[in-house]
C-alpha atoms as a printed R data frame, in Angstrom:
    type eleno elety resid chain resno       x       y       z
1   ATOM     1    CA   UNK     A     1  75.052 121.986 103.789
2   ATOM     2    CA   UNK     A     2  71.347 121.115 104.494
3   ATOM     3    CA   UNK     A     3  71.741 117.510 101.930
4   ATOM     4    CA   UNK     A     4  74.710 116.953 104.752
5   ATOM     5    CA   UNK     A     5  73.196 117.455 108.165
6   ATOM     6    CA   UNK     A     6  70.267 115.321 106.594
7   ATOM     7    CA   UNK     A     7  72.755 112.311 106.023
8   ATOM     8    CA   UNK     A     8  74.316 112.647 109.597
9   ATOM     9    CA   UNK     A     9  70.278 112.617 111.148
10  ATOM    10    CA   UNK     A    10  69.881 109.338 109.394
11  ATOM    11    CA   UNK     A    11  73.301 107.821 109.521
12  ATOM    12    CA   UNK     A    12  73.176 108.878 113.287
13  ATOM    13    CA   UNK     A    13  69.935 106.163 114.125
14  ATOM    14    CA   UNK     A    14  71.985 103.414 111.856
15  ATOM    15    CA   UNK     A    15  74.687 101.185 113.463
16  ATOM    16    CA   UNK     A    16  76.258 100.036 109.889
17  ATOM    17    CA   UNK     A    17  76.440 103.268 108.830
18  ATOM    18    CA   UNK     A    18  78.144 104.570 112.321
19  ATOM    19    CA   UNK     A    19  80.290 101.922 112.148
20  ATOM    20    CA   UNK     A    20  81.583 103.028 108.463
21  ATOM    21    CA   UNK     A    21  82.057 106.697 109.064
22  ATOM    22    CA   UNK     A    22  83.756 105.959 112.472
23  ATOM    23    CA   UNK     A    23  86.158 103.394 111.012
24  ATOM    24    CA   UNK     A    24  87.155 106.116 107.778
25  ATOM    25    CA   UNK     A    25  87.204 108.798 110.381
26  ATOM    26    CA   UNK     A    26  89.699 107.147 112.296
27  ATOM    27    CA   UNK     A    27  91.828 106.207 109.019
28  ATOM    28    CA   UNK     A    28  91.546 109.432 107.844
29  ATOM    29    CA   UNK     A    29  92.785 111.149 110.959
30  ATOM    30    CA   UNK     A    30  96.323 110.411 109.936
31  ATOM    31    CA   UNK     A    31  96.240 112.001 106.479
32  ATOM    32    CA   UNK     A    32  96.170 115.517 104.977
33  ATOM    33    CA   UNK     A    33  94.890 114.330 101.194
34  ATOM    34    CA   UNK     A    34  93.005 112.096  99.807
35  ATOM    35    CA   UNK     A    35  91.955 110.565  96.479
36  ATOM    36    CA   UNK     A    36  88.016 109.859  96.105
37  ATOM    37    CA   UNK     A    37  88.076 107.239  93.011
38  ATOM    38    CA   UNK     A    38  85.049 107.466  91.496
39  ATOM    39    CA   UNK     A    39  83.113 109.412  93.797
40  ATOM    40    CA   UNK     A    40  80.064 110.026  92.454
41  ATOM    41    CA   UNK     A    41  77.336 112.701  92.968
42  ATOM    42    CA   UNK     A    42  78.067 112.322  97.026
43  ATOM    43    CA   UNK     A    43  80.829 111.450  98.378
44  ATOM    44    CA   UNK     A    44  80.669 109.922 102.396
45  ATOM    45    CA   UNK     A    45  84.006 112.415 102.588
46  ATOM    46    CA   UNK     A    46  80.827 115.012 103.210
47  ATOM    47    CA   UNK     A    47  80.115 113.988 106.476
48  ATOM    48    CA   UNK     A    48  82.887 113.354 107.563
49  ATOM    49    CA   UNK     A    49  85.806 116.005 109.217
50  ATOM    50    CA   UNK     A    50  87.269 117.853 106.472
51  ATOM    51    CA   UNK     A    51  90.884 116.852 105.054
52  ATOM    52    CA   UNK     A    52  93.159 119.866 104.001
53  ATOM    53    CA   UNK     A    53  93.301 118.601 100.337
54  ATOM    54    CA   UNK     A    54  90.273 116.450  98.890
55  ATOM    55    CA   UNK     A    55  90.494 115.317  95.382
56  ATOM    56    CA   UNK     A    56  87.096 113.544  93.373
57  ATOM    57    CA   UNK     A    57  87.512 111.587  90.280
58  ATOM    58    CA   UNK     A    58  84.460 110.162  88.114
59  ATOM    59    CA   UNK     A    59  83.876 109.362  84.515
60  ATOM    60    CA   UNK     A    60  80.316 110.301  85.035
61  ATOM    61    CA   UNK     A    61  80.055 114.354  83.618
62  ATOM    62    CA   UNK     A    62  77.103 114.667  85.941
63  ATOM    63    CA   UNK     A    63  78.534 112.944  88.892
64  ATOM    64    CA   UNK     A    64  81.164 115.808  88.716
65  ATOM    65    CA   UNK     A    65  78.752 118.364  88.191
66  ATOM    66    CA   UNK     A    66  77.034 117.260  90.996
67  ATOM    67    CA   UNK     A    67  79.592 116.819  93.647
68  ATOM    68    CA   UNK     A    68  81.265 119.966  92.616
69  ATOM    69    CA   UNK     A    69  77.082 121.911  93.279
70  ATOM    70    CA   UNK     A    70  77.789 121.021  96.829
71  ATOM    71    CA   UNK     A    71  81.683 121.689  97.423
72  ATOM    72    CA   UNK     A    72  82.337 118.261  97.835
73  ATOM    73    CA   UNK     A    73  85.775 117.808  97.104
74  ATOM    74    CA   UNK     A    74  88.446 121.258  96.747
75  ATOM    75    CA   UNK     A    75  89.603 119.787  92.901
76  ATOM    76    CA   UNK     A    76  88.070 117.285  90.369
77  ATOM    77    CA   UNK     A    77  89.478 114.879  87.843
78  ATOM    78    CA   UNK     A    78  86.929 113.634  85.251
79  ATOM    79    CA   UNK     A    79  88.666 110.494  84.102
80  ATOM    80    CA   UNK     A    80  88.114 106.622  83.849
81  ATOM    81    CA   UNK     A    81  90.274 105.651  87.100
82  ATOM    82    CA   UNK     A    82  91.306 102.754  85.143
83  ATOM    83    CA   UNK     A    83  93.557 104.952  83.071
84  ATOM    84    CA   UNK     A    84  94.361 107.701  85.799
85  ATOM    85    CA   UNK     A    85  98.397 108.662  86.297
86  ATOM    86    CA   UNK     A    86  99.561 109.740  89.252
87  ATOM    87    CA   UNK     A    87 102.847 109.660  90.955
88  ATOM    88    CA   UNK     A    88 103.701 107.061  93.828
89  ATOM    89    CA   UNK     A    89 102.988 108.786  97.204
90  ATOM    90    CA   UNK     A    90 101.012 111.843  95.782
91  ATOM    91    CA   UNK     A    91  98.198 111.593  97.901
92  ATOM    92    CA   UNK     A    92  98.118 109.981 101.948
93  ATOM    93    CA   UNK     A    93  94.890 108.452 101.466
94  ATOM    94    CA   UNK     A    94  92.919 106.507  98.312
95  ATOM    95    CA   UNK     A    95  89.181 106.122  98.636
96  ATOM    96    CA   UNK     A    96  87.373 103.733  96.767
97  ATOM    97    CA   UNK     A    97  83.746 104.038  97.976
98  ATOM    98    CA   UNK     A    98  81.447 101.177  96.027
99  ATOM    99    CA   UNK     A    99  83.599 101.540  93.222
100 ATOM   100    CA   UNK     A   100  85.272  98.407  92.321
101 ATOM   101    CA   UNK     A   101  82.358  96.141  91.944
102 ATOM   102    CA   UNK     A   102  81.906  98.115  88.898
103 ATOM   103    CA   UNK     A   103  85.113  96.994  87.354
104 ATOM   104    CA   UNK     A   104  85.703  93.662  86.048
105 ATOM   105    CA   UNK     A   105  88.101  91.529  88.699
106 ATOM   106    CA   UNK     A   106  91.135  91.116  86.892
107 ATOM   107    CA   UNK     A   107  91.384  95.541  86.239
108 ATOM   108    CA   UNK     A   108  89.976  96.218  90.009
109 ATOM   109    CA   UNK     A   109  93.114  93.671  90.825
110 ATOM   110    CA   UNK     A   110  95.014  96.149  88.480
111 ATOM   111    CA   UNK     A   111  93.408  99.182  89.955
112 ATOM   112    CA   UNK     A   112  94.491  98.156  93.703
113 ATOM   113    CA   UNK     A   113  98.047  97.434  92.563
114 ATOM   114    CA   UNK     A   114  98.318 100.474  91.029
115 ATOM   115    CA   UNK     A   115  96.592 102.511  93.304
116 ATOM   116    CA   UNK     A   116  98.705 101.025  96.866
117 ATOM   117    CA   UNK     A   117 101.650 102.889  94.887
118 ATOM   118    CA   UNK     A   118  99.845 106.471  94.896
119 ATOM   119    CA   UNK     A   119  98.738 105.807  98.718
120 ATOM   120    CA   UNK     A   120 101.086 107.375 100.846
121 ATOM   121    CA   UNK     A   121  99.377 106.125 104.002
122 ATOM   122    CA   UNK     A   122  95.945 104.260 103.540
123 ATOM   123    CA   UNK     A   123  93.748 102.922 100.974
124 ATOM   124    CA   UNK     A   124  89.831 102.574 102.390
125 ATOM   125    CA   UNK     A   125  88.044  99.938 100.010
126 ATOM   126    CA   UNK     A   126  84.180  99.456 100.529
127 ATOM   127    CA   UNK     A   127  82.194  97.319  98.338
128 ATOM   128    CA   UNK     A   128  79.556  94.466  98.674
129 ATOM   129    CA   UNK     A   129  80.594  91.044 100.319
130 ATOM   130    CA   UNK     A   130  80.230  89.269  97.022
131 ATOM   131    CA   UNK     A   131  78.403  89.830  94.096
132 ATOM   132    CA   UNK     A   132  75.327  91.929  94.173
133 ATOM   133    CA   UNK     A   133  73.691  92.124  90.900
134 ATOM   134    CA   UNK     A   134  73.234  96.021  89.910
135 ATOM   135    CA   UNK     A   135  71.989  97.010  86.532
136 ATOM   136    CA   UNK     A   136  72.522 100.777  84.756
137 ATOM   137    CA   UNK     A   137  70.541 103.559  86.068
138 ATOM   138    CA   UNK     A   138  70.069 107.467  86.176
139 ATOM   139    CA   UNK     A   139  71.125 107.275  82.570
140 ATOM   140    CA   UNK     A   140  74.599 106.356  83.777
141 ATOM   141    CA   UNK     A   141  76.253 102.945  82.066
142 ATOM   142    CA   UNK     A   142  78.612 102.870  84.917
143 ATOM   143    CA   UNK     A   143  76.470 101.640  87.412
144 ATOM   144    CA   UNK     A   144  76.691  98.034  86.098
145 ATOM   145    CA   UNK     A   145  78.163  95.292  88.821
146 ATOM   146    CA   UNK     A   146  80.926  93.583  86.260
147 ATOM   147    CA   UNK     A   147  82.414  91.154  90.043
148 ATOM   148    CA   UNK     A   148  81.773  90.469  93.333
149 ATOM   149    CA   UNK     A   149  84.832  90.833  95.816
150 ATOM   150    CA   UNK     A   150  85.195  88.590  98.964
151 ATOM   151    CA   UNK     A   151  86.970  88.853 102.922
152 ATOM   152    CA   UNK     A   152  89.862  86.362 101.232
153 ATOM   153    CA   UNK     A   153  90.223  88.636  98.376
154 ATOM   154    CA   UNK     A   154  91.418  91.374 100.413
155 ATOM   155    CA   UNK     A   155  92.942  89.626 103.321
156 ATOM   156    CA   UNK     A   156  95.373  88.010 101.011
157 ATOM   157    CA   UNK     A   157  96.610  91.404  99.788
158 ATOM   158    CA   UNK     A   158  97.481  92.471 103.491
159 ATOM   159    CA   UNK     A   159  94.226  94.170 104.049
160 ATOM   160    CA   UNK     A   160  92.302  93.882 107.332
161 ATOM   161    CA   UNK     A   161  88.369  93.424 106.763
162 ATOM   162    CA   UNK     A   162  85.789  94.713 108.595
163 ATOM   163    CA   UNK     A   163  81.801  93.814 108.001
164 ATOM   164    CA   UNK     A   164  79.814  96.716 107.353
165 ATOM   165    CA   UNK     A   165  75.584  96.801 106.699
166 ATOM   166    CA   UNK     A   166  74.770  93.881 109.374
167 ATOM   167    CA   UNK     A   167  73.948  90.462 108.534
168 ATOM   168    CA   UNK     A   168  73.935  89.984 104.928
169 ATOM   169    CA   UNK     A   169  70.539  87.868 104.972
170 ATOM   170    CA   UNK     A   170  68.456  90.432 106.148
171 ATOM   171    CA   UNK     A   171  69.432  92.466 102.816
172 ATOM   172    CA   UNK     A   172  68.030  91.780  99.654
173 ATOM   173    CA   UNK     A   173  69.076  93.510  95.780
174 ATOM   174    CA   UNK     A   174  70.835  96.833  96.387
175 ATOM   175    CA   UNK     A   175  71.066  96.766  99.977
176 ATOM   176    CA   UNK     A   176  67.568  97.190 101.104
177 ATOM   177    CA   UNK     A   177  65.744  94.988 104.159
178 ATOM   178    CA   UNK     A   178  64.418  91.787 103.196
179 ATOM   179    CA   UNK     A   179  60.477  91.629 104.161
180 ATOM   180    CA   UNK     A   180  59.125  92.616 106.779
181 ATOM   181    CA   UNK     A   181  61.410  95.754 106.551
182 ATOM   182    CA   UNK     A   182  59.592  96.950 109.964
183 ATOM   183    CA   UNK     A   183  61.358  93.823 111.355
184 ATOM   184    CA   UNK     A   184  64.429  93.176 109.314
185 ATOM   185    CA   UNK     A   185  65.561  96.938 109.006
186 ATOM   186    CA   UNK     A   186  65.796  97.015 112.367
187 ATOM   187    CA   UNK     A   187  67.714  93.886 113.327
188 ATOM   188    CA   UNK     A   188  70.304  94.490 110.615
189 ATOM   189    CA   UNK     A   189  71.197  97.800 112.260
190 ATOM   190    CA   UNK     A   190  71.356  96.058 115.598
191 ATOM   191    CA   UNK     A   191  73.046  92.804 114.179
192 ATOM   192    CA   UNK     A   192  76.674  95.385 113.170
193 ATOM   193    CA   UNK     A   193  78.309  94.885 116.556
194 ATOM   194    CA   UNK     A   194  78.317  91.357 115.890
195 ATOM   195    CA   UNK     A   195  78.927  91.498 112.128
196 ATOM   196    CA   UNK     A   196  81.735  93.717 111.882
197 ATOM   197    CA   UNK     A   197  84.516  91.366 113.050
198 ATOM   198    CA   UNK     A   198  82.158  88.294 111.055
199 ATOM   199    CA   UNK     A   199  82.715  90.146 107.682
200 ATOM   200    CA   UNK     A   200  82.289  87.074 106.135
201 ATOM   201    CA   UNK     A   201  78.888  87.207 107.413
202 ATOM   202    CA   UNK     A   202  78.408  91.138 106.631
203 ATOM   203    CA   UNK     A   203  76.523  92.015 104.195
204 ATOM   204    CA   UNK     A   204  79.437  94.740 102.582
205 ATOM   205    CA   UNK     A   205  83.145  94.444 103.362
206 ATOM   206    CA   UNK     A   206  85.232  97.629 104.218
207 ATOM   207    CA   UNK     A   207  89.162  96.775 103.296
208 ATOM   208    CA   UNK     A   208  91.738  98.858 104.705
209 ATOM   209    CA   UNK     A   209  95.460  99.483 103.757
210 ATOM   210    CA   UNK     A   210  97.946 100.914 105.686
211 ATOM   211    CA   UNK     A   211 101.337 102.082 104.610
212 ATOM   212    CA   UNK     A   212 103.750 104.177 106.371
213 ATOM   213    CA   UNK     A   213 102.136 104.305 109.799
């Protein structure tokens, strides 16, 4: 409870990351379950109003472990989401929070065909505009960036694409503020009302699916 009010303080005072959770929020309004594909040790699900069935999957034992500490999610699934079965329209909503950078193109192309089939409703896609070079850390192979994923990518699979993070220049390697951060931190908060209908220009992409409604 205490790791979550923390996040809210600090997402509260950035734009990008108010623009993000209000965006899911409002996606998520419609739906009573969702699927969290590979959500990690936290999951943004925790800060946001809670859905009457939430469901994590990770390949990452301590990811689970993690996530499960804090009450993340009501089930688990520890699987590689690349060979996860599930029947067409089992949940409303699929999450894919920085996930599918991690996957090679061609199986995240598999990975969204497959998964628009489970998603009753929506499917909520956030990832880097681009590739962002990530190597493996916290003893945890899967962190590696294997693509980079662009606004065309998504558009022409009927997604719409919103800029998230601000202008991408002001970023440097794994998100953070290019120097002066004192200057640049600032102006990449400020620079999201701008950026989020520029995602082109946005230094990470959120895709969203609808289905149904």
């Amino acid at each position: 409870m205490a790791h979550a009010t923390l996040t809210r303080l600090r997402s509260a005072a950035n734009l990008g990351e108010r623009s993000l959770q209000g965006h899911l929020r409002r996606e998520l309004s419609a739906c009573e379950s969702v699927l969290d594909l590979g959500c990690g040790r936290s999951s943004v699900l925790e800060v946001l109003p809670r859905l009457p069935r939430s469901v994590g999957v990770d390949a990452f034992p301590a990811a689970i472990e993690d996530s499960r500490s804090r009450g993340a999610h009501d089930d688990y699934i520890q699987a590689d989401v690349t060979e996860l079965e599930l029947a067409p329209g089992s949940f409303d909503a699929v999450l894919m929070m920085d996930l599918i950078e991690h996957l090679d193109h061609a199986t995240g192309e598999a990975l969204i065909e497959r998964m628009a089939k489970v998603a009753a409703r929506r499917m909520l896609i956030f990832t880097p505009n681009g590739f962002v070079d990530q190597h493996e850390y916290d003893d945890n192979p899967l962190q590696v960036h294997r693509s980079g994923w662009t606004v065309e990518d998504f558009r022409r699979r009927g997604f719409q694409v919103v800029g998230i993070k601000g202008w991408r220049l002001l970023r440097g390697p794994e998100s953070t503020p290019r120097p002066p951060a004192l200057l640049t931190r600032p102006l990449s908060s400020l620079s999201q009302p701008f950026i989020e209908r520029r995602p082109r220009h946005a230094y990470s992409l959120l895709a969203i699916a609808r289905y149904g409604g």
